[in-house]
C-alpha positions in Angstrom: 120.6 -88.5 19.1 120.7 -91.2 22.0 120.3 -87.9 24.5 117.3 -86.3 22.7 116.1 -90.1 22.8 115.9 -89.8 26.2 114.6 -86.1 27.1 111.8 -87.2 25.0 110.7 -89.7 26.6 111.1 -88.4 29.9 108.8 -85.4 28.3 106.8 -88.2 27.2 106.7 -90.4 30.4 105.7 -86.9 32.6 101.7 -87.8 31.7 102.3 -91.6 31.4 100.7 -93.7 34.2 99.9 -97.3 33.7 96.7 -98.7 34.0 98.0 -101.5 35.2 101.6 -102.8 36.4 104.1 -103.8 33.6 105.0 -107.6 34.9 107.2 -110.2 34.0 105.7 -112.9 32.1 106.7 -116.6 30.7 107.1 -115.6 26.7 104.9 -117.1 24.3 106.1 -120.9 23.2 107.8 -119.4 20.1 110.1 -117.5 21.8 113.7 -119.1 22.1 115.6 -119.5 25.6 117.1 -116.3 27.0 114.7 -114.1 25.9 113.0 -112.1 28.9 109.2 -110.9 28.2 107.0 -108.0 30.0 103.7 -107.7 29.5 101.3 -104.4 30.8 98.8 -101.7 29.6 99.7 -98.3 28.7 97.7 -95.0 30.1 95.5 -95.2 27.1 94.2 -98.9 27.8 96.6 -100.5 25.2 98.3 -103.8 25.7 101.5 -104.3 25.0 104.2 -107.3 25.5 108.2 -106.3 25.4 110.6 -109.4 24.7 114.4 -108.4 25.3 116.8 -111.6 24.1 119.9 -112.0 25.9 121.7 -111.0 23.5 120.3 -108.4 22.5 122.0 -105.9 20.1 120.9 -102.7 21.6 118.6 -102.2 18.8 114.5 -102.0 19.4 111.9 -102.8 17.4 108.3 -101.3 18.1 105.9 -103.3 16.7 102.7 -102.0 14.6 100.4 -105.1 13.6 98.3 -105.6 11.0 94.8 -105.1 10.8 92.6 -103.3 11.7 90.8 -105.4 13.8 87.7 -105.1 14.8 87.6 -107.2 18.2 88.5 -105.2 21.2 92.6 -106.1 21.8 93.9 -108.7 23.8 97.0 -109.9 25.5 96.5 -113.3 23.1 96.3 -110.7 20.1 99.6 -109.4 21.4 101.3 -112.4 21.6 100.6 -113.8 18.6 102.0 -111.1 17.0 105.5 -111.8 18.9 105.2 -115.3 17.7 105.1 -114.6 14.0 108.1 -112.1 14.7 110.5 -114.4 16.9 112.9 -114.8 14.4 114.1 -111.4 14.9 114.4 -111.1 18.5 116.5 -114.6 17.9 118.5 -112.0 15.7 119.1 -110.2 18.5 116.3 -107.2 18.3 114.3 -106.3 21.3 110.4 -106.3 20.3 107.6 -104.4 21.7 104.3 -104.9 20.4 101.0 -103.3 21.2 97.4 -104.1 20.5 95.8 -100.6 20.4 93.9 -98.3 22.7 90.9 -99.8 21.1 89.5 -102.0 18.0 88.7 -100.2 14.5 90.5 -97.7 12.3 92.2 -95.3 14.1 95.7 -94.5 12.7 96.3 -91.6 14.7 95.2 -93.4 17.3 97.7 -96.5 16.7 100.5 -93.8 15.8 100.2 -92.6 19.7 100.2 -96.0 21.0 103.5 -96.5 19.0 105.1 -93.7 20.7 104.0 -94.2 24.3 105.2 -98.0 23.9 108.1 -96.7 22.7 108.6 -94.3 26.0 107.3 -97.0 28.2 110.5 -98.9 27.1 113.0 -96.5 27.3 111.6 -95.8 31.2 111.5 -99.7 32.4 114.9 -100.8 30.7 117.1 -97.8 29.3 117.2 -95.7 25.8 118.4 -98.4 23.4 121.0 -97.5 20.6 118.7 -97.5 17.4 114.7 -97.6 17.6 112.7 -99.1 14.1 109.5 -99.2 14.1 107.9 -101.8 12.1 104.6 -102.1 10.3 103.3 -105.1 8.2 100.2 -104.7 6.2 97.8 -102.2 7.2 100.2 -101.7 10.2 102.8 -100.4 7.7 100.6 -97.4 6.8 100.7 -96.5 10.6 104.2 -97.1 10.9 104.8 -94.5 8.0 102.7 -92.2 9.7 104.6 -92.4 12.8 107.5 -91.7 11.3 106.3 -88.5 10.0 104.1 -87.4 13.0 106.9 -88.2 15.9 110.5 -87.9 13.5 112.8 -87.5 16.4 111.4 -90.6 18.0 112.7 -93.1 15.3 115.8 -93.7 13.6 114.2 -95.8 11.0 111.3 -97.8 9.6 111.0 -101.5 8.4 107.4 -101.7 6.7 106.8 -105.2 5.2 103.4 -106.1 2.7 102.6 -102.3 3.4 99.2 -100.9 2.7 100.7 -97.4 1.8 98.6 -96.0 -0.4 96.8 -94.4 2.3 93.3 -94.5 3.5 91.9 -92.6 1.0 93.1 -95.2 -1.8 93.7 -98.1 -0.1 89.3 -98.6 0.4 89.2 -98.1 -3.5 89.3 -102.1 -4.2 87.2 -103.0 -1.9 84.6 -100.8 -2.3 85.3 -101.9 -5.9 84.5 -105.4 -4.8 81.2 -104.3 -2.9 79.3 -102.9 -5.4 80.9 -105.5 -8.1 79.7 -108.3 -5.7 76.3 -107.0 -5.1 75.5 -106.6 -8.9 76.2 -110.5 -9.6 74.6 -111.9 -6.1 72.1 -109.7 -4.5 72.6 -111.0 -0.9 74.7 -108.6 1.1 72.2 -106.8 1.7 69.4 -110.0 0.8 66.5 -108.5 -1.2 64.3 -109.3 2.2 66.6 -107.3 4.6 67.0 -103.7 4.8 68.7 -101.7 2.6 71.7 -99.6 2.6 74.5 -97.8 0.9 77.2 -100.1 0.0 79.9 -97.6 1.6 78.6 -97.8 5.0 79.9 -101.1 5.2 76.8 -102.2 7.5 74.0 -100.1 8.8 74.8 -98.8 12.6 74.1 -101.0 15.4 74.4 -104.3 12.5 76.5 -107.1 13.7 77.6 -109.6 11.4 81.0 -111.9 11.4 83.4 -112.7 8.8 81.8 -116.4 9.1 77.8 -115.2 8.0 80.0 -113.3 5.1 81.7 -116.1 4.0 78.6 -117.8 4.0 76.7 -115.5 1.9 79.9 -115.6 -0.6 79.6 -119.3 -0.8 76.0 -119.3 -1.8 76.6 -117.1 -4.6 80.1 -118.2 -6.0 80.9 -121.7 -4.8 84.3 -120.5 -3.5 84.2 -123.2 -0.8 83.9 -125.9 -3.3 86.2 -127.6 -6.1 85.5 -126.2 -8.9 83.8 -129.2 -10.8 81.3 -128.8 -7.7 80.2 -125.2 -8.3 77.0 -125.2 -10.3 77.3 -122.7 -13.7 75.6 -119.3 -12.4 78.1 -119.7 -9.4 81.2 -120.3 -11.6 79.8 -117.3 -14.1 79.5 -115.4 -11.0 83.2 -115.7 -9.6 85.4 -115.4 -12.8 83.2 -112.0 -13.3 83.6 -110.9 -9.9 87.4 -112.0 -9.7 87.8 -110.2 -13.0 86.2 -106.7 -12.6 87.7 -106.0 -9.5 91.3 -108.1 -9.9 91.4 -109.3 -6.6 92.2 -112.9 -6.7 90.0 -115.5 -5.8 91.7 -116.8 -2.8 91.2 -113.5 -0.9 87.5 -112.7 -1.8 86.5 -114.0 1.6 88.4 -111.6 3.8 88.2 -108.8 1.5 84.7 -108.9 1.6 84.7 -108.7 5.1 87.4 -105.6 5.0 84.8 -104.2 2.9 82.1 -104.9 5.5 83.2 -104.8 9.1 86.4 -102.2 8.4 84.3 -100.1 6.1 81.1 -100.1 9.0 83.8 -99.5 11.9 85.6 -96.3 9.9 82.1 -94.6 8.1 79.7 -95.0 11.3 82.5 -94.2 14.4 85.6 -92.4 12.8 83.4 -90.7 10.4 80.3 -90.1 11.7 78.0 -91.6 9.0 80.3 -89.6 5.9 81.1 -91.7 3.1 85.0 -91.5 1.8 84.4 -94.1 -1.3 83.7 -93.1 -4.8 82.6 -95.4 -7.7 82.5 -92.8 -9.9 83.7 -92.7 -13.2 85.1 -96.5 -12.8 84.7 -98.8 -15.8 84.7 -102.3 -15.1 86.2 -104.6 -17.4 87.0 -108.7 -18.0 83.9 -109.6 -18.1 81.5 -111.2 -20.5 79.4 -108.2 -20.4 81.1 -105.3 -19.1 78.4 -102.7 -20.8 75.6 -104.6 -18.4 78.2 -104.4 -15.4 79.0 -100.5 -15.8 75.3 -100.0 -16.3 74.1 -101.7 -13.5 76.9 -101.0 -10.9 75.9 -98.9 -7.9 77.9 -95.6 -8.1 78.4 -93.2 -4.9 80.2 -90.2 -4.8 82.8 -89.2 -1.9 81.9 -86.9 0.9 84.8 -84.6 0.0 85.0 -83.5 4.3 85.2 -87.2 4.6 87.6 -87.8 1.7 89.6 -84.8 3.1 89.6 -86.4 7.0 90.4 -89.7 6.3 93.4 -88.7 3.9 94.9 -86.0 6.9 94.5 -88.9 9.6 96.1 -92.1 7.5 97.6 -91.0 3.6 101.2 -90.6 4.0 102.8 -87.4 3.3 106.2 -88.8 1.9 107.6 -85.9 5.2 110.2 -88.5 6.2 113.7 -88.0 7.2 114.7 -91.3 8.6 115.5 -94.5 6.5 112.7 -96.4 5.4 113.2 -100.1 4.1 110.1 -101.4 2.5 110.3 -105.5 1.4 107.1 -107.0 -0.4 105.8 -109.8 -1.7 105.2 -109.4 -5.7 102.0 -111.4 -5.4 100.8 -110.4 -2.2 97.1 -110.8 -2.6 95.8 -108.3 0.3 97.8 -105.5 0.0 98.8 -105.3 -3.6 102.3 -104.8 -4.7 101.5 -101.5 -6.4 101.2 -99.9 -3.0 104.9 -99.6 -3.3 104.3 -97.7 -6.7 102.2 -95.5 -4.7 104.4 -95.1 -1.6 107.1 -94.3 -4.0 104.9 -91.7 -5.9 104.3 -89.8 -2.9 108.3 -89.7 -1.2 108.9 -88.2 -4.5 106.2 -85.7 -4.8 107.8 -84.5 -1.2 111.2 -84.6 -2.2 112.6 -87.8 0.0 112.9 -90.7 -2.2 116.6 -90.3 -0.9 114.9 -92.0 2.3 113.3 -95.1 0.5 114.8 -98.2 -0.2 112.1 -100.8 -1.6 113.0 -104.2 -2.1 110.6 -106.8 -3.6 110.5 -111.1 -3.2 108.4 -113.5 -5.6 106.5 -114.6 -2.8 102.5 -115.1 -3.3 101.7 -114.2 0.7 100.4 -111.5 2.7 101.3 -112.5 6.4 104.7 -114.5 6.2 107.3 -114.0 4.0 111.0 -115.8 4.2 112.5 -115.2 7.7 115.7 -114.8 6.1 114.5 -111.5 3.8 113.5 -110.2 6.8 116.3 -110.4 8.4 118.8 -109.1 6.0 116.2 -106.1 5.0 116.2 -105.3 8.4 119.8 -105.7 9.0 120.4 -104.0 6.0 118.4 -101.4 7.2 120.3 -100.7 10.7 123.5 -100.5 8.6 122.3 -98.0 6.7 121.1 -96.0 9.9 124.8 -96.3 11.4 127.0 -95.9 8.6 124.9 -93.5 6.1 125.4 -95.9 3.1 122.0 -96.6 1.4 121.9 -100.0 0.2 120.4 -101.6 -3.0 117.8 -104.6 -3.6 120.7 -106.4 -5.0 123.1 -105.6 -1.6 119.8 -106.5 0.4 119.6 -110.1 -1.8 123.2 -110.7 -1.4 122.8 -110.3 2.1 119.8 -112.8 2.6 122.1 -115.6 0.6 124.9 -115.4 3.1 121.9 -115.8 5.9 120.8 -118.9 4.1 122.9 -121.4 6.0 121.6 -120.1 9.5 118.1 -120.7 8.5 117.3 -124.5 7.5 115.2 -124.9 4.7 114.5 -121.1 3.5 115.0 -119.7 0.0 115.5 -116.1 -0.9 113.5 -115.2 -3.3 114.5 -110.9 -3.4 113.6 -110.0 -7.2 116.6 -106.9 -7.5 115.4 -105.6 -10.7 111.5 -105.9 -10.1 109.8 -102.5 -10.1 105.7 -102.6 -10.0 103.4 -101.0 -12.1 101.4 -97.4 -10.9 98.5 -97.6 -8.3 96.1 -97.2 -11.2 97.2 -99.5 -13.5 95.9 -102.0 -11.0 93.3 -100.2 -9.3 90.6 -98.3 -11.4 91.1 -94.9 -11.3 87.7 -92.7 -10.2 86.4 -89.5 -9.8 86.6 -87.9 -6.2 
């Protein structure tokens, strides 16, 4: 495997030439001594930062971040993504991480930055034993589809607080939230300013920042204030809002802007003014007057072309024949647990459940989970690689306790037994 490794990325280095010279940089604070950091930009504009410890087990990591943003990539984008993933290059795993050829949603896009990096490395410092490529959050769902668009490239796949559902499903809640929102408070769009479908995100050529949409979530809900502050229409206005689209309450801010600047970025560039989302057929329920909510609701139908190209460029196809170790946080409050339910649904309809190992930790976050669970998924993971046994939640847990000592003041919190509930016992189901 090492061999083909390395054909490929001489194949794959033929039409690689920098934009600008890989250089050896001071790492960012979090890094611990001996580790050795490069920093340069790929032939397709995207930044990237390597960080090879001393120690280093021969095992790389290629980095998929979460996201998507929608500020053009920067070296400090980069870097901070190292720094919330230190703890397993101290562990002994080279890290590369890149930024993107470009802001927005573009899996395909990411998937090819992924593999380039993953060339780039083998070029500058030598094929490495094993190569895992990891994916948190939306990240994860490009990190699945890299695995199934380059399979000879990767020997495994570490996604952590996936959103694996896909494209196609994975817009459903917040489009949910949109049009849920917009019944109750009227102000995104304002009355006063032009008016739009709700699936377009924004109108082209809008700007508006995740700070004005907080702001306009504020004035209707109170969500910045204690709760004895709010006045009654904006406390009558969040529990119906929290409860219709089950998205807690401590989220609403950023998922409204997912729903905004994500959804404005994919419609108007990747698809060209189509709409993907559908509120058909949805009934909203848990309010006080769910008859008045479904009545009222604004529903839009899927532009099945558009449905159909954002589905081939980001749903997983469950085609995997590498291991894939998923860990996630039950009460992750972006990217619900039930993505798992989801991934798993699709690695069976294909046939490869064989491939999928999904372990799950009580934890209540979306970006940082136990540095300990990480490191014996991951660990657990590059056994399973080498020695062809699969391992269980309970091995991975076991594994995490015997960490605990080398990691001051963690908990592991792996749930062995948990299993969540299907995709659409959380998330409405709809007409397409």
């Amino acid at each position: 495997m090492t061999r083909v490794r390395i054909a490929l990325a001489i194949v794959a280095l033929g039409a690689w030439a920098p934009a600008s010279a890989q250089e050896a940089v001071k790492c960012p604070e979090a890094a611990s001594s001996g580790v050795a950091c490069y920093r340069g930009v790929d032939s397709h504009g995207a930044r990237y930062l390597i960080a090879i410890p001393g120690q280093w087990n021969k095992v790389l990591l290629v980095h998929a971040h979460d996201g998507p943003d929608v500020k053009p990539p920067t070296d400090e984008r980069v870097a901070d993504d190292f720094s919330r993933w230190t703890a397993l290059v101290k562990a002994g795993y080279a890290w590369a991480g890149t930024g993107y050829r470009h802001a927005g949603f573009d899996v395909k896009g990411a998937v090819e930055d992924l593999e380039t990096l993953r060339a780039v490395f083998a070029a500058k410092f030598g094929a490495p034993r094993r190569v895992v490529v990891h994916g948190h959050g939306w990240g994860a769902g490009v990190a699945a589809r890299a695995i199934e668009l380059h399979p000879a490239s990767f020997d495994g796949a570490f996604l952590t607080n996936g959103e694996l559902a896909g494209g196609s499903r994975a817009g459903d809640y917040r489009m949910d939230l949109r049009v849920v929102y917009q019944y109750y408070c009227h102000n995104h769009p304002r009355p006063d300013e032009p008016q739009y479908p709700l699936w377009m995100g924004m109108p082209p050529g809008s700007e508006m920042s995740s700070a004005e949409i907080r702001v306009r979530l504020n004035e209707c809900t109170g969500s910045n204030l204690p709760t004895g502050r709010r006045s009654a229409a904006q406390r009558s206005a969040l529990s119906a809002i929290v409860s219709a689209t089950r998205i807690p309450e401590r989220t609403l801010p950023e998922q409204l802007a997912w729903g905004t600047l994500v959804f404005a970025d994919l419609v108007n560039r990747e698809l060209h003014g189509r709409n993907p989302f559908s509120t058909k057929g949805v009934r909203y329920t848990g309010t006080n007057d769910d008859r008045a909510l479904n009545a009222g609701v604004a529903r839009y139908g899927a532009d099945p072309s558009a449905l159909a190209d954002l589905a081939e460029a980001s749903d997983p196809t469950g085609q995997v024949r590498v291991p894939v170790m998923t860990l996630h946080a039950i009460g992750d409050p972006m990217a619900f647990v039930e993505h798992e339910a989801a991934y798993r649904e699709t690695l069976a309809r294909a046939g490869t459940s064989s491939f999928l190992v999904q372990v799950f930790t009580t934890e209540r976050e979306h970006r940082d989970l136990s540095p300990p669970e990480y490191r014996a998924a991951l660990d657990s993971l590059v056994r399973w690689i080498d020695e062809g046994r699969r391992p269980t939640p309970a091995d991975v847990a076991a594994q995490c306790r015997g960490l605990l000592a080398a990691y001051d003041g963690e908990s592991c919190r792996i749930e062995a037994a948990y299993r969540p509930q299907a995709w659409n016992a959380r998330v409405y189901p709809r007409e397409r």
